[in-house]
Each structure stands twice: as C-alpha cells, then as structure tokens.
PAGUSE-759536 format. One record per residue (C-alpha): x, y, z. Coordinates in steps of 0.02 Angstrom, whole numbers. Layout:
REM residues N
<r c1="X" c2="Y" c3="Z"/>
...
//
This chain:
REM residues 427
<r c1="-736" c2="-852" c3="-1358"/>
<r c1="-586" c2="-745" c3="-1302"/>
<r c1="-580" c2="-683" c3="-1156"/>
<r c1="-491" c2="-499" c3="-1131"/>
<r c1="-458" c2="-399" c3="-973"/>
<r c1="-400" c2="-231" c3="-1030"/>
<r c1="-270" c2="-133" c3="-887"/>
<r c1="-214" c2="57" c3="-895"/>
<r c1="-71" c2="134" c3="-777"/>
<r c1="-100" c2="285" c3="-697"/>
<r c1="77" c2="329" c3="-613"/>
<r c1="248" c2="259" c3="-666"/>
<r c1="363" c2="309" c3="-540"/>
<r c1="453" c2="186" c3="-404"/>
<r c1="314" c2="49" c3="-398"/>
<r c1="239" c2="103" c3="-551"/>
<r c1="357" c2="93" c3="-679"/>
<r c1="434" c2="-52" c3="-564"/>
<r c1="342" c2="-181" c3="-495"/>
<r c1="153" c2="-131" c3="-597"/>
<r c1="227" c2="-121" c3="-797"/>
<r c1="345" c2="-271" c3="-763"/>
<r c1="211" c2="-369" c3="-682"/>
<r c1="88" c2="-314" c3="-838"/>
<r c1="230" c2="-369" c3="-950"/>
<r c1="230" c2="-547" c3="-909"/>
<r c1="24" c2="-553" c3="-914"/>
<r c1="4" c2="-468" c3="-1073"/>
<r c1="124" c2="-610" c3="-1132"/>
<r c1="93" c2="-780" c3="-1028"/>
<r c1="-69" c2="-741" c3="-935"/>
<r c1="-99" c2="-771" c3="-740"/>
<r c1="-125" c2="-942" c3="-718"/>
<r c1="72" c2="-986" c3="-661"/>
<r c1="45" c2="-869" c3="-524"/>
<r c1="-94" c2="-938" c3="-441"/>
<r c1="-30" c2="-1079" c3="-359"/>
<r c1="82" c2="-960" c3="-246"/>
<r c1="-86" c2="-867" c3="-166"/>
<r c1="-175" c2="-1031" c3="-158"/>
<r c1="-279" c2="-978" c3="-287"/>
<r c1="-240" c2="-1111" c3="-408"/>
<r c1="-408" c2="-1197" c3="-395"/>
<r c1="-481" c2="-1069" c3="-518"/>
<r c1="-316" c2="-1115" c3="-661"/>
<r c1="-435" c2="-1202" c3="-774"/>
<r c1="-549" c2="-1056" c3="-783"/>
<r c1="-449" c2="-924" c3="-782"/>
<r c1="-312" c2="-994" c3="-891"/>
<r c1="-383" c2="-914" c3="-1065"/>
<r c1="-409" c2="-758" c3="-993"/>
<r c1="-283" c2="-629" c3="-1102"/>
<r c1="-222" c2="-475" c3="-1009"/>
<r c1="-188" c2="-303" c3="-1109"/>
<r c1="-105" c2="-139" c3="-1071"/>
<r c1="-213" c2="-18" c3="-1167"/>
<r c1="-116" c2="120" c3="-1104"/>
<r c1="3" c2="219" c3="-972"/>
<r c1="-36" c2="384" c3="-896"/>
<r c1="97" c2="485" c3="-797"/>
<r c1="118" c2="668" c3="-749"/>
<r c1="251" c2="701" c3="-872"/>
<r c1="273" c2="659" c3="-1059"/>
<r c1="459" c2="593" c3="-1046"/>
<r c1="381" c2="466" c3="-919"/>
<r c1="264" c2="410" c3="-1019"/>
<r c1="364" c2="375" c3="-1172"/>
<r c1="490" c2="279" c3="-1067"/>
<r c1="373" c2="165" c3="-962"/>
<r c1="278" c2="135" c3="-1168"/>
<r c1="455" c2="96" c3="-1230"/>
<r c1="495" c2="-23" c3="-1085"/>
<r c1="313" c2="-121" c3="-1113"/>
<r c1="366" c2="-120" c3="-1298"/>
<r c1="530" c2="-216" c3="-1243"/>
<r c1="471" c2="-333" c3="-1138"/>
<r c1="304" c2="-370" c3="-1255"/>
<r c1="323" c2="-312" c3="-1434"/>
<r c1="149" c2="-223" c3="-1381"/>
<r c1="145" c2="-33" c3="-1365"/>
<r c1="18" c2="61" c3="-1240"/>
<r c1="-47" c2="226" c3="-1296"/>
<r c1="33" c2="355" c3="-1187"/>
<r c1="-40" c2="499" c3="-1086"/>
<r c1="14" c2="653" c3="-983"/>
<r c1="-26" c2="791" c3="-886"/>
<r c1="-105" c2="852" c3="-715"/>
<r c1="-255" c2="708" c3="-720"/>
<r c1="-208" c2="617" c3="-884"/>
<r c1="-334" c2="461" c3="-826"/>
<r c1="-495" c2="598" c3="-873"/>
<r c1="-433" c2="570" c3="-1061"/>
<r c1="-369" c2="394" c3="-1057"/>
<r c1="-536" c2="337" c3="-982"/>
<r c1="-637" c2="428" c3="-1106"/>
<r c1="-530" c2="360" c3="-1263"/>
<r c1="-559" c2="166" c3="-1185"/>
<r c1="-738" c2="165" c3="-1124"/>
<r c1="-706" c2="-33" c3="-1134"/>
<r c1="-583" c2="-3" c3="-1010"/>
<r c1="-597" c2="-160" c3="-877"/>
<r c1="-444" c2="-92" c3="-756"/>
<r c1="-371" c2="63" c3="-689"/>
<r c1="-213" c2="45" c3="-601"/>
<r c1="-171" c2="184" c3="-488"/>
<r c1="-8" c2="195" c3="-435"/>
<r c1="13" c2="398" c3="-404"/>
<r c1="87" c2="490" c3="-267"/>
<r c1="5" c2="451" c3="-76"/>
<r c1="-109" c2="598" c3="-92"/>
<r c1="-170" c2="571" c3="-279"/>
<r c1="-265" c2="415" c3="-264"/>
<r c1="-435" c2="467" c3="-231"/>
<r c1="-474" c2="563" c3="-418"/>
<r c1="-420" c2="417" c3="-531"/>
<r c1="-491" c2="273" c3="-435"/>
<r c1="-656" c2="391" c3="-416"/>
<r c1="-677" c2="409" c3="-589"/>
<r c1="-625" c2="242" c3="-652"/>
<r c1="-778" c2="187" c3="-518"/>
<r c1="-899" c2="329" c3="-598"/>
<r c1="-861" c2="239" c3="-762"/>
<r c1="-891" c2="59" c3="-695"/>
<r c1="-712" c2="9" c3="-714"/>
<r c1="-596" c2="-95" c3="-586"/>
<r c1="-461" c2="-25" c3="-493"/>
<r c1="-312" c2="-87" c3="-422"/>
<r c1="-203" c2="32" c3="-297"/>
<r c1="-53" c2="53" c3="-208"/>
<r c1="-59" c2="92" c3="-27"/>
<r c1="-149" c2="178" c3="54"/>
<r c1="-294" c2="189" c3="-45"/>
<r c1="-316" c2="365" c3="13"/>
<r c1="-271" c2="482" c3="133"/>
<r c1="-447" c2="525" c3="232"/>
<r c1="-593" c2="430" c3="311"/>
<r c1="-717" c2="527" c3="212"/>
<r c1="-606" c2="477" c3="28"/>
<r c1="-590" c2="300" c3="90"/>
<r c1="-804" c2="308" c3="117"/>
<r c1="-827" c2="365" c3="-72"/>
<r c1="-719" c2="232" c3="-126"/>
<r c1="-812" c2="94" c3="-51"/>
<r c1="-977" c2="152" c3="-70"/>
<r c1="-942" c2="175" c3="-275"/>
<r c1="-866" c2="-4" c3="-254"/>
<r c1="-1024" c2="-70" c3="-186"/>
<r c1="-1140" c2="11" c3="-284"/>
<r c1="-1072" c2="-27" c3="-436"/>
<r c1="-1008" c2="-214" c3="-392"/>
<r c1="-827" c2="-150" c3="-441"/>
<r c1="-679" c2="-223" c3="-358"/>
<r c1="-532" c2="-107" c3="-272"/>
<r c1="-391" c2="-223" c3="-228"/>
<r c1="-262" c2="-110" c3="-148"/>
<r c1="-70" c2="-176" c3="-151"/>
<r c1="-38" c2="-229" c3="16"/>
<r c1="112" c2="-358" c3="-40"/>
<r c1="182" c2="-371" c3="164"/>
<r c1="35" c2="-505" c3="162"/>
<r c1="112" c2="-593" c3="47"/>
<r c1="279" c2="-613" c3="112"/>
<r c1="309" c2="-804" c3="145"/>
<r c1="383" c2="-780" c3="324"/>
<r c1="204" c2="-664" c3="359"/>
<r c1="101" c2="-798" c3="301"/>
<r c1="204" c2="-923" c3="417"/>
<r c1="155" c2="-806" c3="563"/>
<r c1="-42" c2="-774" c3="507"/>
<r c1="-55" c2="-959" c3="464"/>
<r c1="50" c2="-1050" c3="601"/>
<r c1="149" c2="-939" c3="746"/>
<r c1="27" c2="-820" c3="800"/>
<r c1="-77" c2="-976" c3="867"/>
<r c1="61" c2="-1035" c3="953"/>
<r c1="132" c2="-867" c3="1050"/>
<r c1="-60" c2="-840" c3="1116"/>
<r c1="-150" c2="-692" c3="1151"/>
<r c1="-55" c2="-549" c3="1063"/>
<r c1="38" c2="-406" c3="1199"/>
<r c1="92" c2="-282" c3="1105"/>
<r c1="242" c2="-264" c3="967"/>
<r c1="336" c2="-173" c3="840"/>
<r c1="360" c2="-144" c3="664"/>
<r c1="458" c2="-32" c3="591"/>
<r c1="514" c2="18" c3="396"/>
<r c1="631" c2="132" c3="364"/>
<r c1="668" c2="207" c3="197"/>
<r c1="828" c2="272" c3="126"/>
<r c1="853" c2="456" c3="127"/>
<r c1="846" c2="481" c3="-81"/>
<r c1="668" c2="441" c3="-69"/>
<r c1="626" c2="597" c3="29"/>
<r c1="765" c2="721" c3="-61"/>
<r c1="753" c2="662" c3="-224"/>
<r c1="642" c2="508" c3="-279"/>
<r c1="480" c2="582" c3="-224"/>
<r c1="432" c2="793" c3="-251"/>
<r c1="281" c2="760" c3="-148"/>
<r c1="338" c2="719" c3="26"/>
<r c1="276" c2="877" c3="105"/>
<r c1="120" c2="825" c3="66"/>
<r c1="148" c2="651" c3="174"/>
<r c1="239" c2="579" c3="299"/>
<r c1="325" c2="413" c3="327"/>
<r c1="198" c2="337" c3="431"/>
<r c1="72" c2="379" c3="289"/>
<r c1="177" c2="312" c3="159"/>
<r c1="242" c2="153" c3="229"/>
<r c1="149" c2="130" c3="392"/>
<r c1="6" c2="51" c3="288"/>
<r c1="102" c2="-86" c3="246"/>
<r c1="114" c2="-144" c3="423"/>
<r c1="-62" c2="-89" c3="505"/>
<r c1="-146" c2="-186" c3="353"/>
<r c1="-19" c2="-338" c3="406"/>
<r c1="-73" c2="-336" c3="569"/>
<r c1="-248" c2="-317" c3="543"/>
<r c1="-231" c2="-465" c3="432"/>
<r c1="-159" c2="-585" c3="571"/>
<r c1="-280" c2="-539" c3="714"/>
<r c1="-446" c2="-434" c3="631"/>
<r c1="-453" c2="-326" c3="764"/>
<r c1="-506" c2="-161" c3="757"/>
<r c1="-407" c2="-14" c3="830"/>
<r c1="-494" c2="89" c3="991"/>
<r c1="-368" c2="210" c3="1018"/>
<r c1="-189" c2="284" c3="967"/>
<r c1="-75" c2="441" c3="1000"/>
<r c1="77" c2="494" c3="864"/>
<r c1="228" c2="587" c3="870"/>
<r c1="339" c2="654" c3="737"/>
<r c1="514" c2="739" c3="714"/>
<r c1="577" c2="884" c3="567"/>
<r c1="757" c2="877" c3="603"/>
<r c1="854" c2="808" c3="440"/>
<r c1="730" c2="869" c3="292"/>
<r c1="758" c2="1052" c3="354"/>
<r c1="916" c2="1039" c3="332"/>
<r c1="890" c2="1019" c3="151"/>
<r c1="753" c2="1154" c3="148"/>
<r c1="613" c2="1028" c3="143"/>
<r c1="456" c2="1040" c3="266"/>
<r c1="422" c2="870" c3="324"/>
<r c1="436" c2="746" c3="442"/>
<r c1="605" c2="642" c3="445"/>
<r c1="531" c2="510" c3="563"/>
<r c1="334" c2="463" c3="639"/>
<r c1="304" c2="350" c3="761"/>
<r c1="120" c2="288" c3="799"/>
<r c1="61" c2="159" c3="941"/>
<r c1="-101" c2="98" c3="916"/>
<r c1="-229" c2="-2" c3="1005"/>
<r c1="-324" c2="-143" c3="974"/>
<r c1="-483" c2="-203" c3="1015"/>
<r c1="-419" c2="-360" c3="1067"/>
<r c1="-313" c2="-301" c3="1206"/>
<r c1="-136" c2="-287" c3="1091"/>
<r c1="-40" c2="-119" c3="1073"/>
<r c1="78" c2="-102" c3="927"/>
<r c1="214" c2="44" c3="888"/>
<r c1="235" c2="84" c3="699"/>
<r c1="389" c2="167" c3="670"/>
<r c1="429" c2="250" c3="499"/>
<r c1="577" c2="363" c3="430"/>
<r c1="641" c2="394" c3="260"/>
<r c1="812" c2="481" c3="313"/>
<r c1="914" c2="310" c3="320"/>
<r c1="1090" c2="370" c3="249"/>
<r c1="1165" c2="306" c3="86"/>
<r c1="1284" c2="197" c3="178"/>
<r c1="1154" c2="81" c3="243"/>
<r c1="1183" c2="-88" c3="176"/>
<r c1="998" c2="-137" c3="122"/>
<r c1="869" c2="-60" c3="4"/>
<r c1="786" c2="-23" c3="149"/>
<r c1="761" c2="-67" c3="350"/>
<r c1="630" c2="-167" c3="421"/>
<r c1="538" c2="-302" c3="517"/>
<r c1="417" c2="-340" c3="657"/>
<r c1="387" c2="-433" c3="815"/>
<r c1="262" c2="-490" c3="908"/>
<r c1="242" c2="-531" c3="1101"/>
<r c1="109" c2="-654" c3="1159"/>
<r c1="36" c2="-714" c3="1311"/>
<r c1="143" c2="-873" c3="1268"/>
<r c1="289" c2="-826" c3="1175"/>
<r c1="355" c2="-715" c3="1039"/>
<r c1="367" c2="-711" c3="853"/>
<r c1="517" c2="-603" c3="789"/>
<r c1="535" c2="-546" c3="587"/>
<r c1="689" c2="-474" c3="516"/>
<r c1="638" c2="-411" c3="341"/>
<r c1="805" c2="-336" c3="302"/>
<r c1="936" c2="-457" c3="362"/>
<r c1="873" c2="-626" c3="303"/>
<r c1="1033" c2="-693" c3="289"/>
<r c1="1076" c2="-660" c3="114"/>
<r c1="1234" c2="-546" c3="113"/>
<r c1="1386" c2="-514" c3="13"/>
<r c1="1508" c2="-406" c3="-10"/>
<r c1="1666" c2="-396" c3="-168"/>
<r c1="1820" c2="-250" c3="-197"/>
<r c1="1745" c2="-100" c3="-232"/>
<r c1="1580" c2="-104" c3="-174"/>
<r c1="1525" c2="-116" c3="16"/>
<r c1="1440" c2="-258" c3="114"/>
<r c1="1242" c2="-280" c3="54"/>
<r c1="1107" c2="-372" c3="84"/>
<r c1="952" c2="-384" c3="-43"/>
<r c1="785" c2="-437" c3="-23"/>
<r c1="758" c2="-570" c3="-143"/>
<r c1="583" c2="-635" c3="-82"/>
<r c1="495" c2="-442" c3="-135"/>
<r c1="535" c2="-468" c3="-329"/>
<r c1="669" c2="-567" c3="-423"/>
<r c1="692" c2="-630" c3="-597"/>
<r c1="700" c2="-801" c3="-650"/>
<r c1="782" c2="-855" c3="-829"/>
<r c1="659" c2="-921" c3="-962"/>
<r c1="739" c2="-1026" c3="-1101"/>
<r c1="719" c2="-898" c3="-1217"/>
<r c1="818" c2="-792" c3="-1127"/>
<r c1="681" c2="-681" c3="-1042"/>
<r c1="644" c2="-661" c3="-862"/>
<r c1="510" c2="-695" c3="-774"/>
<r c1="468" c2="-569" c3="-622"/>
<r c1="387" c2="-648" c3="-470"/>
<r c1="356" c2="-626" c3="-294"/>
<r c1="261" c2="-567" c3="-164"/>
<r c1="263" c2="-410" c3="-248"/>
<r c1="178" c2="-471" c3="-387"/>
<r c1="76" c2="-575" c3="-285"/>
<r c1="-42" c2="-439" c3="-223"/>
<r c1="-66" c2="-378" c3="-384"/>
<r c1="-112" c2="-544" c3="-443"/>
<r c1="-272" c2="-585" c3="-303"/>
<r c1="-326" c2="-415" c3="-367"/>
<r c1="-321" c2="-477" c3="-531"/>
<r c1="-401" c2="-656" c3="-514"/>
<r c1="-551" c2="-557" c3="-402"/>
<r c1="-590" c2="-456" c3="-557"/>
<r c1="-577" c2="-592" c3="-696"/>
<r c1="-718" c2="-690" c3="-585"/>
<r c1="-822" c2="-531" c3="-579"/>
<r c1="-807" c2="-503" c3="-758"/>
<r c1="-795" c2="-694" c3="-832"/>
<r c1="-885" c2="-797" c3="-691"/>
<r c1="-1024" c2="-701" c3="-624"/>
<r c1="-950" c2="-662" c3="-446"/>
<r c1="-1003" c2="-519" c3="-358"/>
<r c1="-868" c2="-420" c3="-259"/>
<r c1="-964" c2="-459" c3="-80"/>
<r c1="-925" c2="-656" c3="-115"/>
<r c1="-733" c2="-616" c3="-137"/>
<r c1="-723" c2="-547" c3="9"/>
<r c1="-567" c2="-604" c3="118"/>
<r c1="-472" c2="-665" c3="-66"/>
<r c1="-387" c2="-502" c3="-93"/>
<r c1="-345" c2="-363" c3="2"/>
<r c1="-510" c2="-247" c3="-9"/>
<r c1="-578" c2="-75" c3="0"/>
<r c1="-650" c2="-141" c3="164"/>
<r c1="-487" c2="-171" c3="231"/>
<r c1="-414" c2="-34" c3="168"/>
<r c1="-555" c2="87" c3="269"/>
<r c1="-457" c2="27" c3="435"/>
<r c1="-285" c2="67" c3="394"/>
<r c1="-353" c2="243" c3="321"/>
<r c1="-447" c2="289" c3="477"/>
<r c1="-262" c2="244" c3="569"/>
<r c1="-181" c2="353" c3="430"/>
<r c1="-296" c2="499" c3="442"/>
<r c1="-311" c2="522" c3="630"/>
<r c1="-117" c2="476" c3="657"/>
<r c1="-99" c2="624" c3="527"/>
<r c1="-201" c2="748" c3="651"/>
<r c1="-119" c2="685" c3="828"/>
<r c1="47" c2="708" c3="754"/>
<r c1="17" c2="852" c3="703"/>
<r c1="-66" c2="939" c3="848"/>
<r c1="77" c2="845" c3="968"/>
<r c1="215" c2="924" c3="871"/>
<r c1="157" c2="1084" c3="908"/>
<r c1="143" c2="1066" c3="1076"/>
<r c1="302" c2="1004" c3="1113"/>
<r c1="380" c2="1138" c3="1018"/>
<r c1="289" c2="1250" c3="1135"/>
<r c1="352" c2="1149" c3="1271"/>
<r c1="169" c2="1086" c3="1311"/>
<r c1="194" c2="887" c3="1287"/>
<r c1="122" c2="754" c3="1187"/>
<r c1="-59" c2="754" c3="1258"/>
<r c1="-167" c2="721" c3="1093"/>
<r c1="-251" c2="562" c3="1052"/>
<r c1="-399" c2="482" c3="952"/>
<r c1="-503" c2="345" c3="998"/>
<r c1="-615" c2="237" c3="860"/>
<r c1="-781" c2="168" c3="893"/>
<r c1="-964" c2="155" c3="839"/>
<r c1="-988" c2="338" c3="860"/>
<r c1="-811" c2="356" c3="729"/>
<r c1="-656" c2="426" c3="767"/>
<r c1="-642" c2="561" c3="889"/>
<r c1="-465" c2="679" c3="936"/>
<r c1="-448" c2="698" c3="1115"/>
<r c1="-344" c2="877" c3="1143"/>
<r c1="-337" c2="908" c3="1342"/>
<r c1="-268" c2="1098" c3="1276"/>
<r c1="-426" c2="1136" c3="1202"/>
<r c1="-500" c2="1182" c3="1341"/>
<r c1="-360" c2="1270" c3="1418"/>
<r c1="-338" c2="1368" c3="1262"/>
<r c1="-512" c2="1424" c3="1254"/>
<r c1="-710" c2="1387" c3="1236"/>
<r c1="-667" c2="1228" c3="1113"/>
<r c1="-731" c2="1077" c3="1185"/>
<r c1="-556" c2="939" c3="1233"/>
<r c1="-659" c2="815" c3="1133"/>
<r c1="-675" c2="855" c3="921"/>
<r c1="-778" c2="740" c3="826"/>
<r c1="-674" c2="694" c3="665"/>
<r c1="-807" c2="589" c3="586"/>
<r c1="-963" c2="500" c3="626"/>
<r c1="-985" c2="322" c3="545"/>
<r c1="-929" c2="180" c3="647"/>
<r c1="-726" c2="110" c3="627"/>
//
C-alpha cells in the first residue's frame, strides 16, 4: 500500500522559498531515505524508504510570491502546488486539504503562533522555523495542542546539526569539563533589516537569530536558565527611519553554574566578506572549545569581485547524473528529523512522547521562548533607563514559580512592587 505524507508551505521568503521548497523538491522526487544516514537515523531506511512526500500547496502573503515559489516547485519536480495568498492564507489551504498531514510554517518571527495553532486544531503536523513563537503563554498553547492531540512540532533548529556542533555535543564538551561561561554571537548583514524583512520592528536580532544559539546550547548541556539581564542599541536603523534595535546582547544563566552572552545584530555592512558573522566558544573548568562559523577556511577571491568566504556546510548542491542537484546539509538536516518523527507517528504507530530527544521539539523550543520573551521585556525596560540616564538594572530570573522581571525602579517610581510576575508555570 502507498504510503503518502502530504506538506503545505506557509511563508516563502528567505528560508522559505530557500532552504523549505528546495528541500520539498528533492522529497517529492527521491524520498528521505538518503538523508538519514547523516542524523543517524538510518536505522529506520527500510521502513521509511516507500514513504512518498507531496507538496499539496504554498501559501504566502502576496500573490506574486506564490506563483513564483509554485513555478520554482514546478521546475525542480514537474509537480505544481496549488497556490494561496493573503493576510492568513493557511485558514483556506487547510480547509481545501482536510487530508493535510503537514503544515510548514516558515512566516515572519511574530506570525508563527496562528498557522501552527490551527494546523494543531485540525490534527495536522507542523514543522517551524525558529522560534516557534514569540511568548511563554503562545509557546504553552503550542505544546499543550501537541500533546493532546499526539501531533509532532519539530521546529528548525539546523545549528544542531552543524558537523563541528555535533563534534562539541558529542566529544569536546566532555573533555573541557564543567562549562564557565562563553559566547556566541551571529551577526546578520544589514539588507536583512532595510530591505529583506518589512517586519523587523516587530523583532529584534536576539529574537530572530538568538534562538539558534540558546537551543544549541541547551542541546550540549540541558540545563535550564535561572536568570538573565539584556541590553539593546537603536543607533543605525534610525538612520534609515526604522524603529528597531540594530544590535541585542543577552547573558544568561544556567542552572548548572555556566553564564553565556548572546550577541545579535543585523547592521553588518555590505562590504563584509561572508553571508553572515558568527561562531561560539566555550570555557571549561578544563579547557576551551572555540567555533568559527564564518571563517572555516574556505576563501577566495578573483578581478572584480572582493575576497569571500561561503559557508558550504549550511546548504550546497551536489551534481546528479542527470544533471540535477541535489541540496543537502545541515540545513536540510533539521527539516529532515522533523520529517522522519512524523512518518513514524503516522506509518509506525509512534506516539510523539517516545520521539522525544530525535528532533528538536516543542519541549525544547518552550526554553528558548521563555529566554526570548523575557530578554524581549529586560531590554526593553533597560533601554529606557539608560536613556534616562538610570542604568541597566532590570533582570528576570526562571524557576518553579516561572519567570519573574526584577525592576529595582519600580519601587522608586511608585507603589509597583520591584518584583512583576510574568508568568506562573515552572521553566
């Protein structure tokens, strides 16, 4: 009997219409088994193997999208999705496909929560980019639809993925000892927040790429975070009559005794030689692990064009003898775990509680939102104060009782207690 997993896009922008359709492309055509083997998932080839993947359709805000991400699936496949627009196009592309098995949301930061909500409401799987959402209480809806329903939400969280990462997760964090503290840092180009993205006044760079590196870190240790404080700058954007920040930096810490700064722009000029800038390090009790995403060695340079590097571990293309090109890496990789955690929920009788740990999950996700949301209200409050001259003062500490903001002002400023209650369930 033929077994058919049936996707829809929801958002074809950067990653969307990138990393998502082309990924989709090469499913819809060879299947999933030749990527298993590279998330050590290969054990289930045999079963999963005859499992056929097909885009039903792509949703985006605007009909010209649409009709270009269709037309690109129609190259690459000879299949052609039915396309949808407008403000919340998933409403009509879920009720035209009730057989729908997977939503994939890949909207802006802040538009996450609807589709994957009511993809859930209709019992269908979702797969997300980061962050899942932008607030504790979303990120709580999410996973208690997931749960009730037995529905997975795999969240794209490729910087696990990254072969040097695992090396660290796997190997070199054993060997450095008990983690310190460290950095990571991302830094995105400035055409992301002028012209790539409308929406960036509605997030912040921490928010948009500082998931990437709190999930990675809660992936190597599992520690939870007690406490953090947040800073950000509006320098650059104003310039260019946009209200946001150019830069956020966040230091959070851990249960386990670490402290880690995440620091995030998206003002990197033009001239930079890399797609973007990025990397971590760690500091142990017995050493030190350092990762340099951006320079990995790979550089060149010819007349007429300036010196560049390129990431080619993230995506790259790799000739077929028919002349196609197959698109793998740890981009596609965390698409792919989603992927193989719904096929053994819908062909093999798993429930989403035994896959636990074999994809990165809703659970997961609730940490680096509860770092998202109360980063988001520290900054915030700190960057009016020190506009006023008044410091950085503001924290929030995490716990059993939830997450808590910690304003010494408060109480200067009036009968408000200095400690605010953001949200009650344990982090």
């Amino acid at each position: 009997m033929a077994r058919t997993l049936k996707l829809a896009l929801a958002g074809a922008g950067m990653f969307g219409g990138d990393v998502h359709l082309r990924a989709y492309a090469d499913l819809q055509r060879f299947g999933i088994a030749g990527q298993l083997a590279r998330v050590g998932l290969d054990s289930w080839t045999r079963e999963l193997a005859p499992v056929q993947f097909e885009l039903v359709a792509v949703a985006t805000r605007s009909e010209a999208s649409a009709r270009r991400s269709q037309q690109a699936f129609r190259d690459w496949t000879g299949h052609e999705p039915r396309a949808y627009w407008g403000e919340t196009p998933w409403i009509d592309l879920l009720r035209d496909f009730p057989d729908l098995d997977v939503l994939a949301v890949a909207t802006p930061d802040h538009l996450h929560t609807a589709p994957i909500l009511a993809a859930l409401a209709r019992g269908v799987h979702v797969i997300t980019e980061k962050p899942m959402c932008l607030t504790i209480e979303e990120a709580d809806a999410i996973l208690d639809a997931a749960v009730a329903g037995n529905r997975i939400v795999a969240v794209d969280m490729h910087k696990r993925y990254d072969p040097d990462h695992l090396r660290v997760r796997d190997d070199i964090q054993r060997r450095i000892g008990e983690p310190l503290y460290g950095t990571a840092y991302l830094e995105e180009p400035l055409e992301v927040s002028t012209s790539t993205f409308k929406w960036v006044e509605s997030s912040d760079p921490f928010s948009y790429v500082g998931p990437h590196w709190t999930d990675l870190i809660h992936s190597y240790y599992r520690s939870k975070p007690v406490s953090l404080t947040a800073v950000g700058q509006k320098k650059r954007l104003l310039r260019d009559g946009i209200n946001a920040y150019d830069a956020v930096q966040v230091r959070v810490d851990y249960a386990n005794g670490m402290s880690i700064n995440y620091h995030n722009n998206w003002i990197t000029p033009p001239e930079f030689e890399g797609p973007v800038n990025q990397g971590h390090e760690i500091v142990g009790a017995d050493g030190k692990v350092e990762s340099d995403q951006q320079n990995r060695g790979f550089r060149w340079w010819n007349r007429g064009g300036a010196s560049r590097t390129a990431n080619n571990h993230f995506t790259r293309e790799v000739a077929r003898p028919d002349g196609s090109r197959a698109y793998v890496g740890y981009g596609v990789d965390s698409l792919t775990v989603g992927l193989v955690a719904i096929s053994r929920v819908k062909f093999l009788g798993a429930t989403r509680a035994s896959l636990a740990g074999t994809y990165p999950d809703a659970e997961d996700a609730r940490i680096t939102v509860a770092i998202v949301h109360a980063a988001a209200l520290v900054r915030d409050l700190n960057f009016r104060y020190l506009q006023e001259g008044r410091g950085a003062p503001v924290t929030a500490r995490f716990g059993a009782d939830g997450i808590t903001i910690i304003d010494p002002h408060r109480a200067a400023d009036g009968p408000e207690r200095v400690f605010q209650r953001l949200y009650t369930r344990p982090i």
